[in-house]
C-alpha positions as protocol buffer text, in pm:
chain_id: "A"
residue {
  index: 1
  type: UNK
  ca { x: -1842 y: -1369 z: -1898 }
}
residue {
  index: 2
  type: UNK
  ca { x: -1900 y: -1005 z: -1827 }
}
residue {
  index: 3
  type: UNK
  ca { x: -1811 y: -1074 z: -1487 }
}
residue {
  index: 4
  type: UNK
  ca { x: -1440 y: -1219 z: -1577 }
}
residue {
  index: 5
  type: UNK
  ca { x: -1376 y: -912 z: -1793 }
}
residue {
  index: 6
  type: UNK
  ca { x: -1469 y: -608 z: -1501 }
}
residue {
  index: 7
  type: UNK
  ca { x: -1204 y: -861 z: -1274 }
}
residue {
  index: 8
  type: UNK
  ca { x: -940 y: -888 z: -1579 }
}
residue {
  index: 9
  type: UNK
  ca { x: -981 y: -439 z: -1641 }
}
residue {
  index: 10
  type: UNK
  ca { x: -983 y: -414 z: -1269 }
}
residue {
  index: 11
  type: UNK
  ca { x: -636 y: -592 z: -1193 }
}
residue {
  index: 12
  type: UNK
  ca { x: -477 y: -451 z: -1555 }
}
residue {
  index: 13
  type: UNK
  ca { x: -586 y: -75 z: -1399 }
}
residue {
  index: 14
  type: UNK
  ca { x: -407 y: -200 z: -1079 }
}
residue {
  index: 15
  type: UNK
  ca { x: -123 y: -348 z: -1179 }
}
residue {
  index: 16
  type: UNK
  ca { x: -60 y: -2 z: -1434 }
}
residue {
  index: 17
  type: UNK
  ca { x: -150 y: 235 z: -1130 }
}
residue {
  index: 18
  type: UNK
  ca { x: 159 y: 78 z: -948 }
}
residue {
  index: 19
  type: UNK
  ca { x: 405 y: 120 z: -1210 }
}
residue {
  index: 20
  type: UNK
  ca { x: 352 y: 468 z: -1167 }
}
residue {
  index: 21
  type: UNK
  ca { x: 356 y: 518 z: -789 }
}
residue {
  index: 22
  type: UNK
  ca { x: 588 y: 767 z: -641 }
}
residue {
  index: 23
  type: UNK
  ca { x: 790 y: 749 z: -376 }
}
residue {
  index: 24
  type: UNK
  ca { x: 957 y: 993 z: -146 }
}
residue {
  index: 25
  type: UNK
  ca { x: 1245 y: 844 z: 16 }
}
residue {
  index: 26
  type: UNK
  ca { x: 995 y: 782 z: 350 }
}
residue {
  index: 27
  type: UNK
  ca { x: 1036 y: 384 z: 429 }
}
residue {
  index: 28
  type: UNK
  ca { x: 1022 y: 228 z: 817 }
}
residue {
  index: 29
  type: UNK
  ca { x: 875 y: -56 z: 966 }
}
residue {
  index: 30
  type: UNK
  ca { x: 570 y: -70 z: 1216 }
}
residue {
  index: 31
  type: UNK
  ca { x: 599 y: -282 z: 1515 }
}
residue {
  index: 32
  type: UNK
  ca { x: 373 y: -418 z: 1796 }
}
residue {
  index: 33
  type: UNK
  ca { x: 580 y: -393 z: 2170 }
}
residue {
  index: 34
  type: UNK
  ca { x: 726 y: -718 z: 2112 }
}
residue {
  index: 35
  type: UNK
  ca { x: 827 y: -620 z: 1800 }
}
residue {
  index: 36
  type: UNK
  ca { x: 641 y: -788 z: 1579 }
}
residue {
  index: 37
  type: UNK
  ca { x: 556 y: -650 z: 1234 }
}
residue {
  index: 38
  type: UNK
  ca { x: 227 y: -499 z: 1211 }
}
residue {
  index: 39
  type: UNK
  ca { x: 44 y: -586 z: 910 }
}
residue {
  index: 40
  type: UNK
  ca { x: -199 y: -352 z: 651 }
}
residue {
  index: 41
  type: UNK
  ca { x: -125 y: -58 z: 932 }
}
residue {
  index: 42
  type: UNK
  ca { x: -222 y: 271 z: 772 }
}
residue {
  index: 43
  type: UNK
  ca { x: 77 y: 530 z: 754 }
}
residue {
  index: 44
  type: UNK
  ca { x: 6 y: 850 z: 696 }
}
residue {
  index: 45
  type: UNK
  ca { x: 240 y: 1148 z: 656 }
}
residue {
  index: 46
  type: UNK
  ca { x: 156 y: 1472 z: 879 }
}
residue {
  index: 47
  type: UNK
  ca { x: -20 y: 1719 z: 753 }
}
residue {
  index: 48
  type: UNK
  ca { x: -40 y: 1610 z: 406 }
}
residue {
  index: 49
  type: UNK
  ca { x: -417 y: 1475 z: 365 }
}
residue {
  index: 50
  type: UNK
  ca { x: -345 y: 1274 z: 58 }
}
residue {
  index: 51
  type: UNK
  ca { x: -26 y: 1103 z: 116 }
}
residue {
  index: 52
  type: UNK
  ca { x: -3 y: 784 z: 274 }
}
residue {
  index: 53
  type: UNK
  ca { x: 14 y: 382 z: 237 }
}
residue {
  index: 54
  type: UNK
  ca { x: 1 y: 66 z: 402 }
}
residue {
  index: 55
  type: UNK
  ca { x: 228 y: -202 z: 553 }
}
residue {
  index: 56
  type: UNK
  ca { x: 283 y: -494 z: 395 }
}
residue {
  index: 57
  type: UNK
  ca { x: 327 y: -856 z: 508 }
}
residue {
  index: 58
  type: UNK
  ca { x: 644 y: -756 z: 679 }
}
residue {
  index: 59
  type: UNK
  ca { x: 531 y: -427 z: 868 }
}
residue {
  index: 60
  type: UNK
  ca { x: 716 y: -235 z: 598 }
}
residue {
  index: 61
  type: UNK
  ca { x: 633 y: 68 z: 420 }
}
């Protein structure tokens, strides 16, 4: 029982940390040669040690 409620906290804490994300107007897509979407690539903006995400399912970010 313990168990179920750390998983329950753990996805409300997740699900309320992405109502608040920011974004910065940066979006693109990341592509193998043939260009085929590249998913859960890190992208990570120069210079800036703590910004960055990852792609999703689609190569987009």
């Amino acid at each position: 029982m313990k168990k179920a409620k750390v998983a329950l906290l753990s996805m409300l804490m997740l699900a309320g940390s992405s109502i608040y994300a920011q974004t910065n107007g940066i979006n693109g897509t990341v592509t193998d040669n043939t260009g085929e979407p590249i998913i859960g690539a890190s992208v990570k903006v120069k210079g800036a040690s703590n910004m960055g995400t990852v792609t999703d399912i689609d190569g987009n970010f």
